[in-house]
Kinemage of the C-alpha trace (Angstrom):
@kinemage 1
@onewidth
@group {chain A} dominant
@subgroup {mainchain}
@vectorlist {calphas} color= white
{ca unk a 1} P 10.471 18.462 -11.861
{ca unk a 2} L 7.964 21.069 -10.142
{ca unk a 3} L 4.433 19.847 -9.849
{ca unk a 4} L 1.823 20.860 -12.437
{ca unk a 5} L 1.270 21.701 -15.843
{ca unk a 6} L 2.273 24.150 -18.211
{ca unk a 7} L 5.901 25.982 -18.553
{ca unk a 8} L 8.200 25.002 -14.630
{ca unk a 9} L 8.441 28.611 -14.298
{ca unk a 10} L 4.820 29.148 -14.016
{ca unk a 11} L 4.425 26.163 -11.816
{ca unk a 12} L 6.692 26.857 -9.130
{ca unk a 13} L 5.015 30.648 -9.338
{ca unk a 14} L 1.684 29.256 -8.436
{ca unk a 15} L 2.731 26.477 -6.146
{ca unk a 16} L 4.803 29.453 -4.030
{ca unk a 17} L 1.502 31.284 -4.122
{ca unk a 18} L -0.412 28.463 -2.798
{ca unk a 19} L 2.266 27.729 -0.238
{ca unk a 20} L 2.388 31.367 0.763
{ca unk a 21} L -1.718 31.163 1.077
{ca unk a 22} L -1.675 28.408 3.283
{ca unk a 23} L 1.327 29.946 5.578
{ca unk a 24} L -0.735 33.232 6.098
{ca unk a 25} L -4.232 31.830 7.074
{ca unk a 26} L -3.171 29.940 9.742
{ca unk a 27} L -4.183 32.537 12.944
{ca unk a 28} L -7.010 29.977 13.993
{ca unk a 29} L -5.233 27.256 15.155
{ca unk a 30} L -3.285 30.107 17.413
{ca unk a 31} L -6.475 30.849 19.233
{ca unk a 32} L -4.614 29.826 22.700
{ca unk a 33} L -2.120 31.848 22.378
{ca unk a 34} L -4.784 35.093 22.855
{ca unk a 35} L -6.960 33.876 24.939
{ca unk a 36} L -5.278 35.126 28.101
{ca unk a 37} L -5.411 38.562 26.896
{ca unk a 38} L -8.587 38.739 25.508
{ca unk a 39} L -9.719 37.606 29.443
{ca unk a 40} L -8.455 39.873 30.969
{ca unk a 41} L -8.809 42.654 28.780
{ca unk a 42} L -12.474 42.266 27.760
{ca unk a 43} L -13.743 39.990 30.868
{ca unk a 44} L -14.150 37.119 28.919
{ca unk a 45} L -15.350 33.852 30.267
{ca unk a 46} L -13.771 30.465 29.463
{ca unk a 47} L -16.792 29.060 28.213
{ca unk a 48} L -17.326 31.816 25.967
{ca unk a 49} L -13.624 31.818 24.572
{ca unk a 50} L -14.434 28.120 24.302
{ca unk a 51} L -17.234 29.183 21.961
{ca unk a 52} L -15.517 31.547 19.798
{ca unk a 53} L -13.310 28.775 18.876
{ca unk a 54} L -15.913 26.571 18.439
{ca unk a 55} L -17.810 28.965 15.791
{ca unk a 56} L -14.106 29.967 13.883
{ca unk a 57} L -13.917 26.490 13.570
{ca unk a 58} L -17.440 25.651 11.695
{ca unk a 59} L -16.747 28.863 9.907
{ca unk a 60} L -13.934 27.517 8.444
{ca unk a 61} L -14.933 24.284 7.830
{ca unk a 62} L -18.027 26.390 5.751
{ca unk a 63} L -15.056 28.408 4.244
{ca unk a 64} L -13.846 25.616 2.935
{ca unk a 65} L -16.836 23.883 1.838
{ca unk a 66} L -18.176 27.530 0.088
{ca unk a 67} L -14.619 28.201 -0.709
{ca unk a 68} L -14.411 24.858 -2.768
{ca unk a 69} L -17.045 24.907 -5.269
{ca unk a 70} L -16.182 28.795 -5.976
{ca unk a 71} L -12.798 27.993 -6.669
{ca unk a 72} L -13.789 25.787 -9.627
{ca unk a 73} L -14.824 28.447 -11.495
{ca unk a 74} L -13.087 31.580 -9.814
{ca unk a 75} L -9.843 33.089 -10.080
{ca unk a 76} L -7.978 32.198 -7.246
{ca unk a 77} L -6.318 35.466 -7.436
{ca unk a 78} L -9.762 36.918 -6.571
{ca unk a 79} L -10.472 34.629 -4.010
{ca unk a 80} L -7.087 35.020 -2.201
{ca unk a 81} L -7.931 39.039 -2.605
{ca unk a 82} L -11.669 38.217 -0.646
{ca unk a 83} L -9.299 36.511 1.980
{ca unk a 84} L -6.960 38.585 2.698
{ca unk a 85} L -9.543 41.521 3.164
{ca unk a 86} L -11.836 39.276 5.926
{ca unk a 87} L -8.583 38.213 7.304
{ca unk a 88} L -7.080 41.611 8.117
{ca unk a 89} L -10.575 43.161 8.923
{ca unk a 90} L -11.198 40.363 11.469
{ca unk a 91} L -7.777 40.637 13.253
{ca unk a 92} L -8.168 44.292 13.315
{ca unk a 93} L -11.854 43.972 14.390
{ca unk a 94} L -10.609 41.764 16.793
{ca unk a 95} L -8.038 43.640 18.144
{ca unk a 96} L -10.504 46.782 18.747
{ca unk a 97} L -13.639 45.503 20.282
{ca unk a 98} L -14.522 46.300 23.928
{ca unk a 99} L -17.711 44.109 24.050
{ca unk a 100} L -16.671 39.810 24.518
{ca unk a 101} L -19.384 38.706 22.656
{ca unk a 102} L -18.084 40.130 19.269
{ca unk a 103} L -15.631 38.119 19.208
{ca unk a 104} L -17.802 35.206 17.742
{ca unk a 105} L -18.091 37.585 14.702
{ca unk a 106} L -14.273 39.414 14.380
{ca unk a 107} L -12.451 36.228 15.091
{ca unk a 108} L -15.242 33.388 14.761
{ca unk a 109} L -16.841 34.535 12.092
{ca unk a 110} L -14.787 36.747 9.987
{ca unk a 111} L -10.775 35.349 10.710
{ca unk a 112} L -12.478 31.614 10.856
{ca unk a 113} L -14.441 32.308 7.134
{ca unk a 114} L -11.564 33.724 5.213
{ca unk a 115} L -9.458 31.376 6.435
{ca unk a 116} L -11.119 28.663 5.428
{ca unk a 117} L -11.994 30.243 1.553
{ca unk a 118} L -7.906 31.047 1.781
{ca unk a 119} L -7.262 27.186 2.605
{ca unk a 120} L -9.607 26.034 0.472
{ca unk a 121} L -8.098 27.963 -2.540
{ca unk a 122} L -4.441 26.851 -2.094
{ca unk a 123} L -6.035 23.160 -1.896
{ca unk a 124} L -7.139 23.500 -5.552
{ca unk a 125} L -4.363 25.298 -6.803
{ca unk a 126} L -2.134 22.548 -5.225
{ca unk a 127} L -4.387 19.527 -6.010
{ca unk a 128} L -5.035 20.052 -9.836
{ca unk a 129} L -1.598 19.826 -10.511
{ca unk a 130} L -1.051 17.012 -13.721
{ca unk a 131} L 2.066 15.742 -11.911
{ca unk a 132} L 3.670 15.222 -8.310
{ca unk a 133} L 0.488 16.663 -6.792
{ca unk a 134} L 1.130 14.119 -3.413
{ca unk a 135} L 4.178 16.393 -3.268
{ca unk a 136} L 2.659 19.868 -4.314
{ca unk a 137} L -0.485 19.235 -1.739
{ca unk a 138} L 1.932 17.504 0.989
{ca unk a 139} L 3.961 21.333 0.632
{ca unk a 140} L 0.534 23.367 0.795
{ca unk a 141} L -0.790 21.518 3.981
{ca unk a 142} L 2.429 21.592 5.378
{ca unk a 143} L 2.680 25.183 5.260
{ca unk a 144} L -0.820 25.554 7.078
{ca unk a 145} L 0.903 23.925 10.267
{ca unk a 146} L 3.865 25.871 9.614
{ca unk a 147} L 2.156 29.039 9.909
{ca unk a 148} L 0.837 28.361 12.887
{ca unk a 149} L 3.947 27.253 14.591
{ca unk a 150} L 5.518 30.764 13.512
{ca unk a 151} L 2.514 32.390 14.514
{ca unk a 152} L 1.822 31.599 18.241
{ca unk a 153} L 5.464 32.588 19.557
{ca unk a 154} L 4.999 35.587 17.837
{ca unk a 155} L 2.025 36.322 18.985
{ca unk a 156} L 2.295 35.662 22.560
{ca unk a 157} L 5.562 37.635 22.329
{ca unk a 158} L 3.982 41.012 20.896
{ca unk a 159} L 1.342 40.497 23.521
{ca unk a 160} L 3.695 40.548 26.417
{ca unk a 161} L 5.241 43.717 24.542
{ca unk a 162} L 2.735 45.501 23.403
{ca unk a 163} L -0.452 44.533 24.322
{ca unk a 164} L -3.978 43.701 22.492
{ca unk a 165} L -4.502 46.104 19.774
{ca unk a 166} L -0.818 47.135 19.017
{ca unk a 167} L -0.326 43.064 18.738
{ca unk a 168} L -3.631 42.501 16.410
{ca unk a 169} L -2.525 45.782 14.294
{ca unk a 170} L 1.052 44.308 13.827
{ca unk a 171} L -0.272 40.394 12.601
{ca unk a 172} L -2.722 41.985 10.568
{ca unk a 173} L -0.150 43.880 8.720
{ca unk a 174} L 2.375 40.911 8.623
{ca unk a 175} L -0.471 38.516 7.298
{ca unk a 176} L -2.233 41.162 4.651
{ca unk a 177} L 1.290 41.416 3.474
{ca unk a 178} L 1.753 37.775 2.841
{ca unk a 179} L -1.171 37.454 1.397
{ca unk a 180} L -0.664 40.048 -1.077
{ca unk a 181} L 2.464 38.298 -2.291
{ca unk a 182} L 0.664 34.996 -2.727
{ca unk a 183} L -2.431 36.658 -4.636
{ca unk a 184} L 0.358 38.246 -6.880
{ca unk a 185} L 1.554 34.904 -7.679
{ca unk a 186} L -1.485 32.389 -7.760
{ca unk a 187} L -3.216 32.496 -10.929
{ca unk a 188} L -4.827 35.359 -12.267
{ca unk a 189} L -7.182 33.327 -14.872
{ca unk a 190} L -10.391 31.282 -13.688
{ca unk a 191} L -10.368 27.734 -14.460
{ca unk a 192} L -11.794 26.299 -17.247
{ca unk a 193} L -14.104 23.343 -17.573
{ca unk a 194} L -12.267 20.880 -19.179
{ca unk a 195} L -13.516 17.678 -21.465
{ca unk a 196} L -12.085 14.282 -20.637
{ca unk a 197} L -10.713 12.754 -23.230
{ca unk a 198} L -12.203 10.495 -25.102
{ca unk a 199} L -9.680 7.744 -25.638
{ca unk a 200} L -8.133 8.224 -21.637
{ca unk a 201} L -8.216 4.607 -20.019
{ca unk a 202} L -9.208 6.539 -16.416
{ca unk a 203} L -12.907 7.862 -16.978
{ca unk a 204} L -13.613 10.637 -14.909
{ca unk a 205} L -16.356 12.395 -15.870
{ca unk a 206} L -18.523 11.484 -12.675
{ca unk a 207} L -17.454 11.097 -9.392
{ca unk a 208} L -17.450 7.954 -8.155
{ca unk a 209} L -20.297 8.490 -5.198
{ca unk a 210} L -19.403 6.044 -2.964
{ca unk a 211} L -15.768 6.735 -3.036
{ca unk a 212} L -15.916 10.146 -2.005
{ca unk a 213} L -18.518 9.017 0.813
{ca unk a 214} L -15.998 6.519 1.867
{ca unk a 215} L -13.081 9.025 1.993
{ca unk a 216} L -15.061 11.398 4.065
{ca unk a 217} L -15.691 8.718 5.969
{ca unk a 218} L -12.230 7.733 6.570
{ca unk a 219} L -10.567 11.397 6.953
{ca unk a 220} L -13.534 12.068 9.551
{ca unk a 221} L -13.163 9.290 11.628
{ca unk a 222} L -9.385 9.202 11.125
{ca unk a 223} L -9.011 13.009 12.353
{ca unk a 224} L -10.873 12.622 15.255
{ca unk a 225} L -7.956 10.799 17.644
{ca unk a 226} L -5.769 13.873 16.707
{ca unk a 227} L -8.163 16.396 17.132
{ca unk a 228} L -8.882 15.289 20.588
{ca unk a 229} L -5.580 15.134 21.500
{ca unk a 230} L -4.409 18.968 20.074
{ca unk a 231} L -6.945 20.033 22.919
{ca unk a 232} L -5.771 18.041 25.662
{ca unk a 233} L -2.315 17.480 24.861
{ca unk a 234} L -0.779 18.249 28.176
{ca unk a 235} L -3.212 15.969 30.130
{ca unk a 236} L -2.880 13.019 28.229
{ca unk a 237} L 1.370 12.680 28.803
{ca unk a 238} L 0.275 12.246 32.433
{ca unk a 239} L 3.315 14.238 33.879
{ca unk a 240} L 3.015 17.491 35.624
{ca unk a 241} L 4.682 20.537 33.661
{ca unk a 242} L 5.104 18.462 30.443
{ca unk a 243} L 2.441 20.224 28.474
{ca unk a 244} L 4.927 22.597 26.174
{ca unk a 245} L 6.624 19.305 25.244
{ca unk a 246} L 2.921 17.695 24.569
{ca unk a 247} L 2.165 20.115 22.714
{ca unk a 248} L 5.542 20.506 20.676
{ca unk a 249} L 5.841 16.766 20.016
{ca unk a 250} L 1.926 16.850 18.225
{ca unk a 251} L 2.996 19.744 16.196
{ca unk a 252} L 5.856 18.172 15.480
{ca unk a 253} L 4.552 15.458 14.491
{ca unk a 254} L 1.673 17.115 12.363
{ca unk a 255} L 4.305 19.368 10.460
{ca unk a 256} L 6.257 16.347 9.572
{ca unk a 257} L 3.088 13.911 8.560
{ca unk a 258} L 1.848 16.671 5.925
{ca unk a 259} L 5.169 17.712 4.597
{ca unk a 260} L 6.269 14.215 4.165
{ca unk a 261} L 2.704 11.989 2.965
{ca unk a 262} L 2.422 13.480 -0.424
{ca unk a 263} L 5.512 12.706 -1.826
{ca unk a 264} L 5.702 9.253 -0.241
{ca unk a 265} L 1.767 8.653 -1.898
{ca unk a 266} L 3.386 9.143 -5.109
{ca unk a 267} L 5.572 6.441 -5.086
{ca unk a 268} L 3.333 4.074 -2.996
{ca unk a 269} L -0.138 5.431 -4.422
{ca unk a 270} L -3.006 7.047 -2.611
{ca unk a 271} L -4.355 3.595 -1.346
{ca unk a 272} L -1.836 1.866 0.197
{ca unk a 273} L -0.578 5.273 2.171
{ca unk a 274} L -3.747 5.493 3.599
{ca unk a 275} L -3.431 2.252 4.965
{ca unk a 276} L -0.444 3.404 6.232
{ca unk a 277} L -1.812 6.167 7.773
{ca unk a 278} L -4.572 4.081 9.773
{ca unk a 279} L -2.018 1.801 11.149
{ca unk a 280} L -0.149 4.442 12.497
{ca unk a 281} L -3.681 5.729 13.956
{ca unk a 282} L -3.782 2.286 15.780
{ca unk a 283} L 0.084 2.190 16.692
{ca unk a 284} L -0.485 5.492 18.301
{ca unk a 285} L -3.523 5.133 20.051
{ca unk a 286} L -2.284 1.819 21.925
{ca unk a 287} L 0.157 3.533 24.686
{ca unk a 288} L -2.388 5.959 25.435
{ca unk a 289} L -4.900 3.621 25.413
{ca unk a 290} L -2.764 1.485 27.998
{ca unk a 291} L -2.569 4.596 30.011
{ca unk a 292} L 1.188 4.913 29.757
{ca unk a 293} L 2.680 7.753 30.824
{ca unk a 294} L 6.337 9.987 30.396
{ca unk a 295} L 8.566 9.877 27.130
{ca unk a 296} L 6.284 6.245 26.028
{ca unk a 297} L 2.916 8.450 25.734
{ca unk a 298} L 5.175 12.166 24.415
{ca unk a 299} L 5.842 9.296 21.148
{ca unk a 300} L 2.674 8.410 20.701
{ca unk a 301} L 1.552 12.124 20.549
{ca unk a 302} L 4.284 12.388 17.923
{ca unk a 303} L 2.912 9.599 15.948
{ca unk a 304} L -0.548 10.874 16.304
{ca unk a 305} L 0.492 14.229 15.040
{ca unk a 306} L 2.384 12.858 11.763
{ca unk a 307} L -0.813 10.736 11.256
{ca unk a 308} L -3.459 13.041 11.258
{ca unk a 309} L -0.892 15.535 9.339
{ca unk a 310} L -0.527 12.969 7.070
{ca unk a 311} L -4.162 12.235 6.635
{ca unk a 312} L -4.939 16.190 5.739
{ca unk a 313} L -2.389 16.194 3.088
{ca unk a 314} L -3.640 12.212 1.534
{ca unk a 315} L -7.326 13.594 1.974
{ca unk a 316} L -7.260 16.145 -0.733
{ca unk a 317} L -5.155 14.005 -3.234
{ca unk a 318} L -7.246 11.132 -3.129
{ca unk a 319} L -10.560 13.229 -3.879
{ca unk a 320} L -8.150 14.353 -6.562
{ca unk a 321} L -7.782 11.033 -7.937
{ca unk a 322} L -11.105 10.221 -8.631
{ca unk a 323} L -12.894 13.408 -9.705
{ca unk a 324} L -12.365 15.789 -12.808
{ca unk a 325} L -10.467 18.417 -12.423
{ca unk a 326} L -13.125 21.124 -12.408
{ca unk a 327} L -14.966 19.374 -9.589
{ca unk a 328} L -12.323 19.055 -7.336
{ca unk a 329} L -12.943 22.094 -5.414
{ca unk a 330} L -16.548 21.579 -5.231
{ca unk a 331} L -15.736 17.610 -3.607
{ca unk a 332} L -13.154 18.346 -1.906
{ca unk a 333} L -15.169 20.842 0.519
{ca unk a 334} L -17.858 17.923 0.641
{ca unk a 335} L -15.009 15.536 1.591
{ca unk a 336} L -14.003 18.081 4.392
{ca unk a 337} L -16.641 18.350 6.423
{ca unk a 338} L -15.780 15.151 7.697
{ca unk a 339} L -12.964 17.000 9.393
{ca unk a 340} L -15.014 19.809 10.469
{ca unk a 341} L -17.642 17.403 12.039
{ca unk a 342} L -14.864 15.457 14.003
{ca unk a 343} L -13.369 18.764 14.976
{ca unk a 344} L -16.347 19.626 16.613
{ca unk a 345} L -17.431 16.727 17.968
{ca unk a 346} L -14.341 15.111 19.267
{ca unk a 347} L -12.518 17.422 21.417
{ca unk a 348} L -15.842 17.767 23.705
{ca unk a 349} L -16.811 14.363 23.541
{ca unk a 350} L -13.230 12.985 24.738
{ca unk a 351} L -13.256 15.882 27.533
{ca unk a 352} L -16.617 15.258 28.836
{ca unk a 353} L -15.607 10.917 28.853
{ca unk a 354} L -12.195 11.718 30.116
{ca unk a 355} L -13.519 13.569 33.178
{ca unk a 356} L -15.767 10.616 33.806
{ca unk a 357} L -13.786 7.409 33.011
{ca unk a 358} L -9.771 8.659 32.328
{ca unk a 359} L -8.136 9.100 28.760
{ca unk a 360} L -7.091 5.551 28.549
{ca unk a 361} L -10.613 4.845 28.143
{ca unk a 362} L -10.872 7.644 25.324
{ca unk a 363} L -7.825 6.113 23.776
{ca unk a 364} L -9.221 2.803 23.673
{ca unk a 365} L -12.604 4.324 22.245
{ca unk a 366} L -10.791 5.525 19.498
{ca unk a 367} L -9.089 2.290 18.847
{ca unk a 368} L -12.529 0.944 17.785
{ca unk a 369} L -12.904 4.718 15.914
{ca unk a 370} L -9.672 3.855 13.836
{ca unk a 371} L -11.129 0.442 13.170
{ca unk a 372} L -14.259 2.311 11.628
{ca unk a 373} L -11.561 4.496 9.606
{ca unk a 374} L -9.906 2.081 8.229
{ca unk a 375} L -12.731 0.094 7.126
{ca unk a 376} L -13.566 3.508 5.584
{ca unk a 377} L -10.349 3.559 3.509
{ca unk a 378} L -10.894 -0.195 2.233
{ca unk a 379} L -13.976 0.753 0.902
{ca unk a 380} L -12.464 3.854 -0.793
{ca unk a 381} L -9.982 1.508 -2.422
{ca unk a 382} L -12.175 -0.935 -3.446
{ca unk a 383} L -14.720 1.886 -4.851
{ca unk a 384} L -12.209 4.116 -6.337
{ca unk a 385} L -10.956 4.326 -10.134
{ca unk a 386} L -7.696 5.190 -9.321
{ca unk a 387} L -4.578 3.740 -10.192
{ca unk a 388} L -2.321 2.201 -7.315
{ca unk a 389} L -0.088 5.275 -7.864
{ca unk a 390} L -0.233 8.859 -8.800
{ca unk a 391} L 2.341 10.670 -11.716
């Protein structure tokens, strides 16, 4: 059966939509992959390359906070329109400037905006789905990570070809076009309010407050391990030239976690695969922690990856599970900002104590973080209405 309500045709139409969404806002993540380029073409410092990725980042975390609580009550045809115009107008933007410093508004501003509103729309069409929507989210999500993987080889690739502009003219073009395709099939209508029924045994008409505070909570603190490692992959396998297989075995890893926590949360329920998730936070923490090096520490980048993949594909069904359906938008960018926070935060934090003390003292840091975490997901399962599993 195909997630979601209505006819199965129409289903699978707006569930390849939302797939397609996620799969063509994914440039930010491939930030790396230009930065070489944009150095030597434009004279760019580290530090402010370092920034630009910094600002794309809060822009999309505001995307997807703004993005949310339109998307209740907007079309999400409209809203994937609005993304694919500031997608394509950044990358082109960004392909054309001379000066460094607009860069913080081409690719910061106006890639890192749309792609968060473009995220943030496929979440909703994916996580108000009546049935399966572990499996519908888990195939959204896992697209975002998807995207990227396709998109830095191709990238760097056109770069060595062609160079800068040529290269941003040619994604822009690829990604507008993807985009087009998924705002054909998303939904055309804006959602409607609906009234909980009376005689349903799960009230919903409020938010349970201190659920949704625990589950930011939990996917805040629980991102922040894997967030630090994306950025310093390479470093933390201790073995010269192993960074490409760092950094593969993360991705990996992430690609796998999203695709594969959904579906597995809706035969387990929401509550006991975050538990899940958190012990695999602590399982993968403990080699680096230990300071082990080689093929030992590549695996626990691979578990970290499928963890925090798995967290950003449990986060948005659980706020699913205990809020109406015309609110989930709107919570769900609350609930997000706790990745957004840890994504700033955690990558400079772990840097600037790695450089003092070593990453096995990050590592074991963040052993007390996942404690914190899953303390975080108790409470959401002790404060949450819903049931032990999903339909």
């Amino acid at each position: 059966m195909i997630p979601g309500g209505g006819a199965p045709s129409t289903r699978a139409r707006s569930l390849t939509g939302a797939v397609l969404l996620d799969l063509a806002v994914s440039p930010l993540f491939a930030w790396d992959v230009f930065t070489d380029t944009l150095r030597r073409d434009l004279g760019a410092a580290d530090a402010l390359l370092a920034g630009v990725f910094s600002v794309g980042l809060l822009a999309f975390m505001l995307g997807v906070l703004v993005g949310g609580r339109v998307a209740d009550t907007t079309s999400p045809r409209r809203l994937t329109l609005v993304a694919l115009l500031g997608t394509v107008a950044g990358l082109l933007a960004t392909g054309a400037v001379t000066a460094p410093g607009a860069l913080f508004v081409t690719f910061g501003v106006l890639v890192g905006g749309s792609t968060g509103l473009g995220y943030a729309t496929a979440v909703r069409v994916a996580g108000t789905v009546t049935t399966r929507r572990g499996l519908a989210l888990g195939l959204v999500v896992s697209a975002y990570a998807a995207g990227t993987a396709l998109l830095a080889p191709l990238a760097s690739r056109l770069l060595d070809l062609l160079g800068r502009t040529p290269t941003f003219l040619v994604l822009a073009a690829v990604l507008g076009a993807v985009l087009a395709v998924a705002a054909v099939l998303v939904p055309g209508a804006s959602p409607q309010p609906r009234r909980e029924e009376s005689g349903s045994s799960r009230p919903r008409a409020t938010a349970p407050r201190g659920a949704v505070v625990a589950l930011w909570l939990a996917f805040g603190l629980g991102s922040a391990p894997g967030l630090a490692a994306f950025a310093q992959a390479g470093a933390l396998t201790g073995t010269p030239g192993a960074t490409v297989l760092a950094v593969t075995s993360i991705n990996v890893g992430n690609f796998a976690g999203r695709l594969v926590a959904g579906p597995v949360s809706d035969r387990l329920g929401r509550r006991t695969a975050l538990h899940l998730d958190t012990a695999v936070l602590v399982l993968a923490c403990l080699p680096l922690a230990l300071g082990v090096t080689g093929p030992v520490a590549l695996a626990g980048l691979l578990l970290l990856g499928a963890q925090y993949g798995a967290l950003s594909a449990l986060a948005p069904a659980a706020t699913a599970d205990v809020v109406p359906v015309h609110r989930f938008g709107t919570t769900y960018g609350q609930v997000f900002t706790g990745w957004g926070l840890a994504g700033l935060v955690a990558p400079v934090a772990a840097t600037s104590l790695a450089a003092a003390t070593g990453y096995a003292t990050v590592y074991a840091a963040f052993l007390a973080v996942a404690a914190l975490a899953w303390m975080a997901v108790i409470g959401y399962a002790r404060l949450s209405r819903a049931p032990s599993s999903e339909t």
